[in-house]
mmCIF file of the N, C-alpha and C atoms, coordinates in Angstrom:
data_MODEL
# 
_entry.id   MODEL 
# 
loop_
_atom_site.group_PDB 
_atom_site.id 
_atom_site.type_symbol 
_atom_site.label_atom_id 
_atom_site.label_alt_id 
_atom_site.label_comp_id 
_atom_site.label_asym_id 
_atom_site.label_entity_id 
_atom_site.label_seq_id 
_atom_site.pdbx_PDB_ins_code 
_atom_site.Cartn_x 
_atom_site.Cartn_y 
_atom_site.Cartn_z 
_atom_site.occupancy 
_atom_site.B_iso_or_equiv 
_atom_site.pdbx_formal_charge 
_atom_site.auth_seq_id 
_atom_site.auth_comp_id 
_atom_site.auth_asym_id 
_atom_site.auth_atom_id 
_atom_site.pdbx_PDB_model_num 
ATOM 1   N N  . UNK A 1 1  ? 55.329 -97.536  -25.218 1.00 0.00 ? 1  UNK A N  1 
ATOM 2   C CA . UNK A 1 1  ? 54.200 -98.106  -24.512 1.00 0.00 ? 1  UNK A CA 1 
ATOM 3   C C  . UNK A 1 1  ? 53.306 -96.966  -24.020 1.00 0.00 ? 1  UNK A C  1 
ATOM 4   N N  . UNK A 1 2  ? 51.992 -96.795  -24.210 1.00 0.00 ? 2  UNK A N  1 
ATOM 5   C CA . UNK A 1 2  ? 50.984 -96.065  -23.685 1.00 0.00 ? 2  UNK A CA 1 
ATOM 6   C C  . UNK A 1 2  ? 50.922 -96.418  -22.297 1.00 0.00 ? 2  UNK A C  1 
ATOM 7   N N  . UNK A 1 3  ? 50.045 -95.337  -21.613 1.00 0.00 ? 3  UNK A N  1 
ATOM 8   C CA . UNK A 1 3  ? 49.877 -95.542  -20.131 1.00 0.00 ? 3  UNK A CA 1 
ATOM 9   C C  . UNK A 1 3  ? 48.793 -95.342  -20.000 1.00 0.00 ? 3  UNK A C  1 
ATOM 10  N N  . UNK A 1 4  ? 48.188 -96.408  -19.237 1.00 0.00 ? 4  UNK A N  1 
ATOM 11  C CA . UNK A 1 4  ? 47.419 -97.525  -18.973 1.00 0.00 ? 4  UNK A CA 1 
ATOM 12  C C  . UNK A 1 4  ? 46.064 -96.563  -18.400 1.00 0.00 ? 4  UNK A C  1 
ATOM 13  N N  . UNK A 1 5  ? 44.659 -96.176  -18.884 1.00 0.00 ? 5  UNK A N  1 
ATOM 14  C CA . UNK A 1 5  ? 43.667 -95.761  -17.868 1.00 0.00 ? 5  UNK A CA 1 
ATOM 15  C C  . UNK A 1 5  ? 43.194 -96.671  -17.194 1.00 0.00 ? 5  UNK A C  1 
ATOM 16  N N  . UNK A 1 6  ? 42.526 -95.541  -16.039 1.00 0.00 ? 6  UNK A N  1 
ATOM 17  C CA . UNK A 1 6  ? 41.850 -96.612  -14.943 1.00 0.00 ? 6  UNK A CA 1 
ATOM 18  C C  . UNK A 1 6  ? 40.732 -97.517  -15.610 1.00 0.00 ? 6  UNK A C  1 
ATOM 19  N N  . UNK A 1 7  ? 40.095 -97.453  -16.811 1.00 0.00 ? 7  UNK A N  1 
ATOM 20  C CA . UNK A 1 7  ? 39.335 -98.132  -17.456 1.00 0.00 ? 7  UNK A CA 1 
ATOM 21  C C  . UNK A 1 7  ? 40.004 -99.597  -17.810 1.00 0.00 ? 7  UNK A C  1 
ATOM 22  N N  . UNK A 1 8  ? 41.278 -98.796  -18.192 1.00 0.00 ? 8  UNK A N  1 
ATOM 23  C CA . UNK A 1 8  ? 42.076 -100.156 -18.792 1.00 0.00 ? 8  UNK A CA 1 
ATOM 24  C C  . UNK A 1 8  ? 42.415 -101.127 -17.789 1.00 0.00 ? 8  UNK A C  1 
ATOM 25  N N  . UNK A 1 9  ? 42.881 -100.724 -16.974 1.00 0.00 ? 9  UNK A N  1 
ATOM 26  C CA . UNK A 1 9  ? 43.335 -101.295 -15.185 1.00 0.00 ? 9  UNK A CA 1 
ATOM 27  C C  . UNK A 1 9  ? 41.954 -102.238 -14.838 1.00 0.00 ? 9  UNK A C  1 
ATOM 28  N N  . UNK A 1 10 ? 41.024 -101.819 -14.945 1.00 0.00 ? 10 UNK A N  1 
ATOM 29  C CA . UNK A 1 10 ? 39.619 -102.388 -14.223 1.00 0.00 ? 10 UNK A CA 1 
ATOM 30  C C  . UNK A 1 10 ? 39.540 -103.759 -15.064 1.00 0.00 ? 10 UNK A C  1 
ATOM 31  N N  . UNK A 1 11 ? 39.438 -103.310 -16.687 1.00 0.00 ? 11 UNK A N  1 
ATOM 32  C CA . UNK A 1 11 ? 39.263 -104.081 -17.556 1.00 0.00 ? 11 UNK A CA 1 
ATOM 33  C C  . UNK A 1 11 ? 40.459 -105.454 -17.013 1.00 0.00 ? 11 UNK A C  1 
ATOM 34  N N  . UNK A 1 12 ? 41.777 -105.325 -17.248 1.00 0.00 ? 12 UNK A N  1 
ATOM 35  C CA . UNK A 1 12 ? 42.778 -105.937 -16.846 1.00 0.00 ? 12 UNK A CA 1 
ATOM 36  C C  . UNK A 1 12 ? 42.463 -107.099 -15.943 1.00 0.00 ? 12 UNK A C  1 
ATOM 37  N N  . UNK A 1 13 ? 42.234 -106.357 -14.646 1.00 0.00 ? 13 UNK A N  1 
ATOM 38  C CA . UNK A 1 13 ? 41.681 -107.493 -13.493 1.00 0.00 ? 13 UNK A CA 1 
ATOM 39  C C  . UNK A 1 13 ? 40.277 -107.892 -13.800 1.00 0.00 ? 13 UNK A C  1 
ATOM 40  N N  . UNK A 1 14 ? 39.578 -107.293 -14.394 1.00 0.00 ? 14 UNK A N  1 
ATOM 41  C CA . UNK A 1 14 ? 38.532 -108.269 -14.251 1.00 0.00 ? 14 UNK A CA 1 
ATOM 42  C C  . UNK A 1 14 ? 38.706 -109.703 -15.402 1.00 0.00 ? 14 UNK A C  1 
ATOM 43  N N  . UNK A 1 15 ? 39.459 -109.279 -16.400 1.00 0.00 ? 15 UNK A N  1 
ATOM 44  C CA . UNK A 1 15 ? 39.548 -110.627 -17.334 1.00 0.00 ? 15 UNK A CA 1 
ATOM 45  C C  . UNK A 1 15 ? 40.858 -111.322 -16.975 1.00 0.00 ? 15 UNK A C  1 
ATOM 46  N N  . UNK A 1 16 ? 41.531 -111.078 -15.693 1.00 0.00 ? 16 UNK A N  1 
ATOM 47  C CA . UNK A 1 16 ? 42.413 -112.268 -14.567 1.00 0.00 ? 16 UNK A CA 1 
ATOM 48  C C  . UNK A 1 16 ? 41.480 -112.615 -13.895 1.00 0.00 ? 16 UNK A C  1 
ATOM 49  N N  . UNK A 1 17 ? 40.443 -112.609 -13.455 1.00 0.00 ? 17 UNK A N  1 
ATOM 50  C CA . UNK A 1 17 ? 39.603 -112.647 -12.195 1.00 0.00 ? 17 UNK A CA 1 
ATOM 51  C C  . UNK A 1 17 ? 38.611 -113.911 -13.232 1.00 0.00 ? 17 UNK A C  1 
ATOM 52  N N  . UNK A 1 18 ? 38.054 -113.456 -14.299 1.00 0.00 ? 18 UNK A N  1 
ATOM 53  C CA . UNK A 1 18 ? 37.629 -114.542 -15.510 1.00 0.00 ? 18 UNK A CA 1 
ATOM 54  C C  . UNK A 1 18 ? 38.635 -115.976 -15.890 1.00 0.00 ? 18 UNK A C  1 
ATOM 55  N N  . UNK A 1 19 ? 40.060 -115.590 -16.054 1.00 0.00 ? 19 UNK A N  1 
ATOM 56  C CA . UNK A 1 19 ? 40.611 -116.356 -16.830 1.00 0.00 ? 19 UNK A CA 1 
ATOM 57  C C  . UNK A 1 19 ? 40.818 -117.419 -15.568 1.00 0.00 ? 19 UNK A C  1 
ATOM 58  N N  . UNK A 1 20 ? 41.310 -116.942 -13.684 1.00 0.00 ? 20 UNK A N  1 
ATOM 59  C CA . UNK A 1 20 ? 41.408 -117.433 -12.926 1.00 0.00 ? 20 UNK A CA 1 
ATOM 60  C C  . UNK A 1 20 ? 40.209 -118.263 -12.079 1.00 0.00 ? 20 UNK A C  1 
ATOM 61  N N  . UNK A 1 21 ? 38.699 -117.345 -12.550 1.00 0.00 ? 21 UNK A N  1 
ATOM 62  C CA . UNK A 1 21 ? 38.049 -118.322 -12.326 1.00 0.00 ? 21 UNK A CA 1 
ATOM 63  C C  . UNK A 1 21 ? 37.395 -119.691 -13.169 1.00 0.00 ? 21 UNK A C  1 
ATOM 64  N N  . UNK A 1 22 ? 37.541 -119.657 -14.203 1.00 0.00 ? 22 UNK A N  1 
ATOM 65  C CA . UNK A 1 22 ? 37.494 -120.655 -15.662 1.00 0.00 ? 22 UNK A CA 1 
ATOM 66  C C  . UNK A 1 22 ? 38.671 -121.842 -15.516 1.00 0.00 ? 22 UNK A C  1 
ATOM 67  N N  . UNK A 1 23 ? 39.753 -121.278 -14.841 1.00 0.00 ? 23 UNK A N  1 
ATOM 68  C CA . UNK A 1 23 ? 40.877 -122.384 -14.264 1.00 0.00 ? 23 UNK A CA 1 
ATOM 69  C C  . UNK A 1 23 ? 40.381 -123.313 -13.090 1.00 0.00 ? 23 UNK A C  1 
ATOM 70  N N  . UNK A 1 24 ? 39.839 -122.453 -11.963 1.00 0.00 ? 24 UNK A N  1 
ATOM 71  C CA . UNK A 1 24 ? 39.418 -123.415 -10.758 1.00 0.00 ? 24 UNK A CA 1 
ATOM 72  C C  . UNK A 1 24 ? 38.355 -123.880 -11.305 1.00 0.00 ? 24 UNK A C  1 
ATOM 73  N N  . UNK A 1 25 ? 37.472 -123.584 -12.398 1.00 0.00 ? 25 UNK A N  1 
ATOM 74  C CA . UNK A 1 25 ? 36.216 -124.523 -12.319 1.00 0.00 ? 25 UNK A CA 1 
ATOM 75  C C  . UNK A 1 25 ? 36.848 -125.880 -13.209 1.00 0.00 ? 25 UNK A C  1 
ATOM 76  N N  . UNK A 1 26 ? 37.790 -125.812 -14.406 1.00 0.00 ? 26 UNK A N  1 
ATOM 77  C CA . UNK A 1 26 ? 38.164 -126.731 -14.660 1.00 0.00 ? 26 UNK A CA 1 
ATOM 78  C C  . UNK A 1 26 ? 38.860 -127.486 -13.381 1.00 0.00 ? 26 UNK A C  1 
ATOM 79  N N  . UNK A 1 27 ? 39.746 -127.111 -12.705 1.00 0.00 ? 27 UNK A N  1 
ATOM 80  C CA . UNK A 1 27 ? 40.142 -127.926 -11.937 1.00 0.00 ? 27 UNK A CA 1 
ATOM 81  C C  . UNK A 1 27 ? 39.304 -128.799 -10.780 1.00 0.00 ? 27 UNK A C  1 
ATOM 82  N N  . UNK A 1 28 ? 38.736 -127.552 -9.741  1.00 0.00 ? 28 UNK A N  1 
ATOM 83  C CA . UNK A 1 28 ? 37.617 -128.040 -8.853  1.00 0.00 ? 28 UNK A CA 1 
ATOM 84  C C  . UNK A 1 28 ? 36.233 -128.355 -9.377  1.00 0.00 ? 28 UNK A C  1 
ATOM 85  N N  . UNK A 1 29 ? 35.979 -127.811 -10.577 1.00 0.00 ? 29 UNK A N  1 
ATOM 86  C CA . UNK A 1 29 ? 34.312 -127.956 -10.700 1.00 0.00 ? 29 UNK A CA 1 
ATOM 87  C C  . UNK A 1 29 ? 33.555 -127.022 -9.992  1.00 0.00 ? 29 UNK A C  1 
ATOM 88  N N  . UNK A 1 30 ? 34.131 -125.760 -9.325  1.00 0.00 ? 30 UNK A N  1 
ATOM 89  C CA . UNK A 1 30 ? 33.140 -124.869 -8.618  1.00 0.00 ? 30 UNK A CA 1 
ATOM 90  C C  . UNK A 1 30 ? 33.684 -123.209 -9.390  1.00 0.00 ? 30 UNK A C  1 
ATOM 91  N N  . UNK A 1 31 ? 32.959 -122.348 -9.158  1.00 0.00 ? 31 UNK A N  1 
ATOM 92  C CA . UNK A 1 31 ? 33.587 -121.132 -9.775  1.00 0.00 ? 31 UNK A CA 1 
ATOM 93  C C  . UNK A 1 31 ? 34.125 -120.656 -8.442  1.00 0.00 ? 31 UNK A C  1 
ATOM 94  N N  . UNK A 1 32 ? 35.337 -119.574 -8.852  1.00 0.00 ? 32 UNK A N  1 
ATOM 95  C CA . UNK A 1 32 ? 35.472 -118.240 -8.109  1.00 0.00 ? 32 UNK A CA 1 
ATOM 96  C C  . UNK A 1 32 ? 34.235 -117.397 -7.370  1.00 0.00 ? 32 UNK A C  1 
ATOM 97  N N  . UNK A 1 33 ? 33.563 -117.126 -8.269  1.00 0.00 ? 33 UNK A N  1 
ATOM 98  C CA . UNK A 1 33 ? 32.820 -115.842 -8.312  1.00 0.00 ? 33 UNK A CA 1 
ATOM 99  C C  . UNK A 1 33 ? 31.636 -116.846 -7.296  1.00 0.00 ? 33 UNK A C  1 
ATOM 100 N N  . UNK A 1 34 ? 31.057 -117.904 -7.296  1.00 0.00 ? 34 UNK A N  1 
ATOM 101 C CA . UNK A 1 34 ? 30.340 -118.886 -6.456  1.00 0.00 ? 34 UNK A CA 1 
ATOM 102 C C  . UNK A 1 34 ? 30.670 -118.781 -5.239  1.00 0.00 ? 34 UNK A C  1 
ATOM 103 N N  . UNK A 1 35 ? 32.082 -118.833 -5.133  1.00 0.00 ? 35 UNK A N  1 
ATOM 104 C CA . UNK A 1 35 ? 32.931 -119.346 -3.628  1.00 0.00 ? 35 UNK A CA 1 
ATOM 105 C C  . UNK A 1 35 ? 32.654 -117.815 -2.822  1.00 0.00 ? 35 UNK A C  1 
ATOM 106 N N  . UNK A 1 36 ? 32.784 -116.752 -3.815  1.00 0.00 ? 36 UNK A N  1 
ATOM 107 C CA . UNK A 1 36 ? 32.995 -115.193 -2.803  1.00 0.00 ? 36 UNK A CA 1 
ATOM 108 C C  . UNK A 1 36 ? 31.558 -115.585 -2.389  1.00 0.00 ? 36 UNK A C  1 
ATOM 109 N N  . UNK A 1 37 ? 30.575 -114.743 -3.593  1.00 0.00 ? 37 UNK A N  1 
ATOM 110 C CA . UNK A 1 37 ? 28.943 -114.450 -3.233  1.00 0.00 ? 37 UNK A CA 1 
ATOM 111 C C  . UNK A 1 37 ? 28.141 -115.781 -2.763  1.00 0.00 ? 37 UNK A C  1 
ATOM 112 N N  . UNK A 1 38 ? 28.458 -116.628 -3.185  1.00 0.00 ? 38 UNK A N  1 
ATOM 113 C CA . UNK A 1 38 ? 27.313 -117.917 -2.515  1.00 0.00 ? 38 UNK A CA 1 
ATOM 114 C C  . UNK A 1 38 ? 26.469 -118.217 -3.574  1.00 0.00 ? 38 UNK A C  1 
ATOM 115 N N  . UNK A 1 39 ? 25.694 -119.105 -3.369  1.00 0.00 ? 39 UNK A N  1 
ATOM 116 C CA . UNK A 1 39 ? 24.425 -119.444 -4.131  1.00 0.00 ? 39 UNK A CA 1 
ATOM 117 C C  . UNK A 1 39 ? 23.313 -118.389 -4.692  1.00 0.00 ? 39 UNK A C  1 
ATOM 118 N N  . UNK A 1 40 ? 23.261 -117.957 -2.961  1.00 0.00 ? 40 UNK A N  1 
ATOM 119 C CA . UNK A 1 40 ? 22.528 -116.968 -2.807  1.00 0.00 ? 40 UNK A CA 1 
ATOM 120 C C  . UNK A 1 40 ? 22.396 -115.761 -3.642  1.00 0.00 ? 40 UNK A C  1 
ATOM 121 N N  . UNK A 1 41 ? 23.145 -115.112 -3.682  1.00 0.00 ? 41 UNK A N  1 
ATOM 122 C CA . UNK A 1 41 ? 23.616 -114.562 -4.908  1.00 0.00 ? 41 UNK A CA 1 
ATOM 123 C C  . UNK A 1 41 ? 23.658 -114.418 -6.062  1.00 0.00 ? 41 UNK A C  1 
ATOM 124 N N  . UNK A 1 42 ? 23.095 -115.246 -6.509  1.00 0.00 ? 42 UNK A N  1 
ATOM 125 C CA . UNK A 1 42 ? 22.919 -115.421 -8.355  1.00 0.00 ? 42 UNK A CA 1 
ATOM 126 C C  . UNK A 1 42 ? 22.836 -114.470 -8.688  1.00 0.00 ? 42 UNK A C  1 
ATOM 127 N N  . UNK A 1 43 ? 22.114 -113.175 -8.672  1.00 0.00 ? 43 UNK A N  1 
ATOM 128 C CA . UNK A 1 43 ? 21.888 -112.299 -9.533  1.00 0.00 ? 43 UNK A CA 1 
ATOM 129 C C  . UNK A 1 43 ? 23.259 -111.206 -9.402  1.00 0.00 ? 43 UNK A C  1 
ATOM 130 N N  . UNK A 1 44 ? 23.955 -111.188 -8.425  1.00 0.00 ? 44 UNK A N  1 
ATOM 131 C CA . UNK A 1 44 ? 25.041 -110.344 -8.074  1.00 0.00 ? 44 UNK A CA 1 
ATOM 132 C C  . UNK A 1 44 ? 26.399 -110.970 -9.069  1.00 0.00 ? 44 UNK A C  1 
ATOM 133 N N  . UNK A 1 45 ? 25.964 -112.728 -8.704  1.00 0.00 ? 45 UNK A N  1 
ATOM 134 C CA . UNK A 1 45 ? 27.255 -113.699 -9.494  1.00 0.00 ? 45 UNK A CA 1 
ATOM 135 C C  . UNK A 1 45 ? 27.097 -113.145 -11.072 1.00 0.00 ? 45 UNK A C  1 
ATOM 136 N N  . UNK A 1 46 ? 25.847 -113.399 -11.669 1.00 0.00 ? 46 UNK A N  1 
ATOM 137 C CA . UNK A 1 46 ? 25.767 -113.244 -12.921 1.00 0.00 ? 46 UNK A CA 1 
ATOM 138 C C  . UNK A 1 46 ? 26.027 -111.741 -13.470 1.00 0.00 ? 46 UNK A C  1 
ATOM 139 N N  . UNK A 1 47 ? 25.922 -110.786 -12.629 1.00 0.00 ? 47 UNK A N  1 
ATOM 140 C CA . UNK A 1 47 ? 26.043 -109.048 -13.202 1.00 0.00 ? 47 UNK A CA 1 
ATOM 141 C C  . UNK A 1 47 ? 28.139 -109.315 -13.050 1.00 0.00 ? 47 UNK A C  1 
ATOM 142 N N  . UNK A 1 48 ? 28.445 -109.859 -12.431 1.00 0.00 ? 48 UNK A N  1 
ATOM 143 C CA . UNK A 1 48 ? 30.342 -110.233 -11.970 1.00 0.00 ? 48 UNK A CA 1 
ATOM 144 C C  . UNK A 1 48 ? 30.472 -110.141 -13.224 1.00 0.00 ? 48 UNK A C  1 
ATOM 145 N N  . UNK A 1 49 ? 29.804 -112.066 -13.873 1.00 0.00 ? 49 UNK A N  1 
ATOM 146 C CA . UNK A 1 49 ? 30.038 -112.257 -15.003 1.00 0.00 ? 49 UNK A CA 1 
ATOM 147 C C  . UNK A 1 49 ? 30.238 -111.735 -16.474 1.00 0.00 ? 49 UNK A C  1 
ATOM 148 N N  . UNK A 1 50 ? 28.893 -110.664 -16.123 1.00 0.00 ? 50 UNK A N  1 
ATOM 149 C CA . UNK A 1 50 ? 28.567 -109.803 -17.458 1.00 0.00 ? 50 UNK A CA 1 
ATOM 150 C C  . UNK A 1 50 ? 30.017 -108.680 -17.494 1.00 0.00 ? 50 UNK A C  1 
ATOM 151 N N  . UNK A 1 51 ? 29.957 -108.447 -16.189 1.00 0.00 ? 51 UNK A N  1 
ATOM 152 C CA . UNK A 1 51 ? 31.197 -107.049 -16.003 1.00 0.00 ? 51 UNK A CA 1 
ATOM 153 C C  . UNK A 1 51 ? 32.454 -108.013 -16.922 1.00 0.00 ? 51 UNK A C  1 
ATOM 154 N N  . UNK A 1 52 ? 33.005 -109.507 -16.236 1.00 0.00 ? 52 UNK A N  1 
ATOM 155 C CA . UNK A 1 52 ? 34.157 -109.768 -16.951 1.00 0.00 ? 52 UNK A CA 1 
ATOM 156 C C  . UNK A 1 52 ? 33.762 -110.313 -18.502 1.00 0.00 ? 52 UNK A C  1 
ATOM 157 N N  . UNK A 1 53 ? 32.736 -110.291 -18.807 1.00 0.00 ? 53 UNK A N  1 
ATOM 158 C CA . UNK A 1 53 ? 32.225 -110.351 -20.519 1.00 0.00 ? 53 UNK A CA 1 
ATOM 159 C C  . UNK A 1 53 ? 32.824 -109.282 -20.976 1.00 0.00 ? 53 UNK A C  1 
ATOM 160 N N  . UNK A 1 54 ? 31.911 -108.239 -20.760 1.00 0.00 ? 54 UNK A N  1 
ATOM 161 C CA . UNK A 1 54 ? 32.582 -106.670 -20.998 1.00 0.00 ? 54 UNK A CA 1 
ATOM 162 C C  . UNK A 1 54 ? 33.951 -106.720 -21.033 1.00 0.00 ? 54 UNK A C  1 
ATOM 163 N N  . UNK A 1 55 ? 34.444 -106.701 -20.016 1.00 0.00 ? 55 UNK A N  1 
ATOM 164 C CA . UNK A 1 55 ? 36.113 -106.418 -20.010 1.00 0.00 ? 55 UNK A CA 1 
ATOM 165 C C  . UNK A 1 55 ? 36.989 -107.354 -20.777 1.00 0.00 ? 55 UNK A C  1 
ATOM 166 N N  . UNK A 1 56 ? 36.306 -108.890 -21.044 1.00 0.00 ? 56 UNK A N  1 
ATOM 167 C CA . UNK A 1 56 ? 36.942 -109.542 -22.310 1.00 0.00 ? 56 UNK A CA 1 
ATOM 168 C C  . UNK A 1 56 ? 36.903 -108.366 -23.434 1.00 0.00 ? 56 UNK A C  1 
ATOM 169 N N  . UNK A 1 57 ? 35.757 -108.028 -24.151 1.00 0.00 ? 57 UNK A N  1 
ATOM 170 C CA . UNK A 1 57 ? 35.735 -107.599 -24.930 1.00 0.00 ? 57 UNK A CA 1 
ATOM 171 C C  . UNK A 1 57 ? 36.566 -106.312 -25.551 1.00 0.00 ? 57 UNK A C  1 
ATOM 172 N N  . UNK A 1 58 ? 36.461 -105.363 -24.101 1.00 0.00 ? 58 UNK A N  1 
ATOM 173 C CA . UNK A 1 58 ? 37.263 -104.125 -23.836 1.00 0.00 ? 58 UNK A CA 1 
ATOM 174 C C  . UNK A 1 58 ? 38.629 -104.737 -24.300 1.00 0.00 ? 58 UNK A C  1 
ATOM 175 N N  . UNK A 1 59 ? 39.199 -105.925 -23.645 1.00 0.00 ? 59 UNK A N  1 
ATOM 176 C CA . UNK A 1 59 ? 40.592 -106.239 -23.514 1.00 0.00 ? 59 UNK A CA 1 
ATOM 177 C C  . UNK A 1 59 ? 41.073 -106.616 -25.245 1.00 0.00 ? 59 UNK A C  1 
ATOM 178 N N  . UNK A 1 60 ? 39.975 -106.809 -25.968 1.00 0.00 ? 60 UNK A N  1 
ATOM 179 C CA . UNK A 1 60 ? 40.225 -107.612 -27.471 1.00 0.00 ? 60 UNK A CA 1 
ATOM 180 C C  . UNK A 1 60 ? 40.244 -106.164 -28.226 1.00 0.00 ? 60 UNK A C  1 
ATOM 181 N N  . UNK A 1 61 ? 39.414 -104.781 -27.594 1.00 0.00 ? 61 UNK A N  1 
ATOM 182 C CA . UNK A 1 61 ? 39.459 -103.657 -28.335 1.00 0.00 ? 61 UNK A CA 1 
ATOM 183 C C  . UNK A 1 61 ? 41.138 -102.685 -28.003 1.00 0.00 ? 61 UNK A C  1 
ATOM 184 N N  . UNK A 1 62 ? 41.263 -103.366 -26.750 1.00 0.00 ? 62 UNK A N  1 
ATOM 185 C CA . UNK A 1 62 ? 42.730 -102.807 -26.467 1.00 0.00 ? 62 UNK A CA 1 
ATOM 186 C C  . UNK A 1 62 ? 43.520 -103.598 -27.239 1.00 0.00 ? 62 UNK A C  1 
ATOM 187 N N  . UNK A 1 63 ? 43.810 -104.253 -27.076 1.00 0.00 ? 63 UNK A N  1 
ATOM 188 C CA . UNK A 1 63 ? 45.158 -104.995 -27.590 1.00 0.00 ? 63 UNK A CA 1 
ATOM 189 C C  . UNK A 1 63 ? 45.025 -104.928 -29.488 1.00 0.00 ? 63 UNK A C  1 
ATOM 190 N N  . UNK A 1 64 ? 43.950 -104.271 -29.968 1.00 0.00 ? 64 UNK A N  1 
ATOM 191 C CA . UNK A 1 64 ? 44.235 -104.097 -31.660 1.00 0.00 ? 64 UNK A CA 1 
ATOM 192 C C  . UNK A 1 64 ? 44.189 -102.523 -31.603 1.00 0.00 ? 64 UNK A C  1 
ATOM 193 N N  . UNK A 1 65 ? 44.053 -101.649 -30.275 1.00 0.00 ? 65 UNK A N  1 
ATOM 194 C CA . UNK A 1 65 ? 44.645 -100.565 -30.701 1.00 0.00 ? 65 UNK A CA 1 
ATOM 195 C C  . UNK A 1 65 ? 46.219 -99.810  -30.635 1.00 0.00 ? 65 UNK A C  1 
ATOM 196 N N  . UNK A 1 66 ? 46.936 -101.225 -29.862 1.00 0.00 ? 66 UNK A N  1 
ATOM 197 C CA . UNK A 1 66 ? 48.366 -101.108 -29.409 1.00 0.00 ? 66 UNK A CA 1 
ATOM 198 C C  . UNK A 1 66 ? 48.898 -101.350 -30.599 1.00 0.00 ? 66 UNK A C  1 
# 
């Protein structure tokens, strides 16, 4: 097993932080990332989003270089 960079670590939680908020919206109908920042927020909610886009992606480039 390789050991893990802090890139990889970041990546990690942010696509739990995705997969966990995609769960409460199925369940409740509201997001995670809504409940922290608020409404108000949109533009902070949506840069969250893009970060756990990214780190999906990161996470699909890790796991075919293991």
């Amino acid at each position: 097993m390789t050991e893990k960079s802090p890139l990889d670590w970041i990546a990690l939680v942010l696509v739990i932080i995705g997969g966990l908020n995609w769960g409460i919206v199925g369940v409740a109908g509201s997001g995670l990332v809504e409940a922290i920042f608020g409404s108000q927020m949109a533009t902070l909610s949506r840069f969250v989003y893009i970060l756990v886009g990214l780190s999906a992606l990161y996470m699909i480039y890790f796991a075919m270089k293991e």
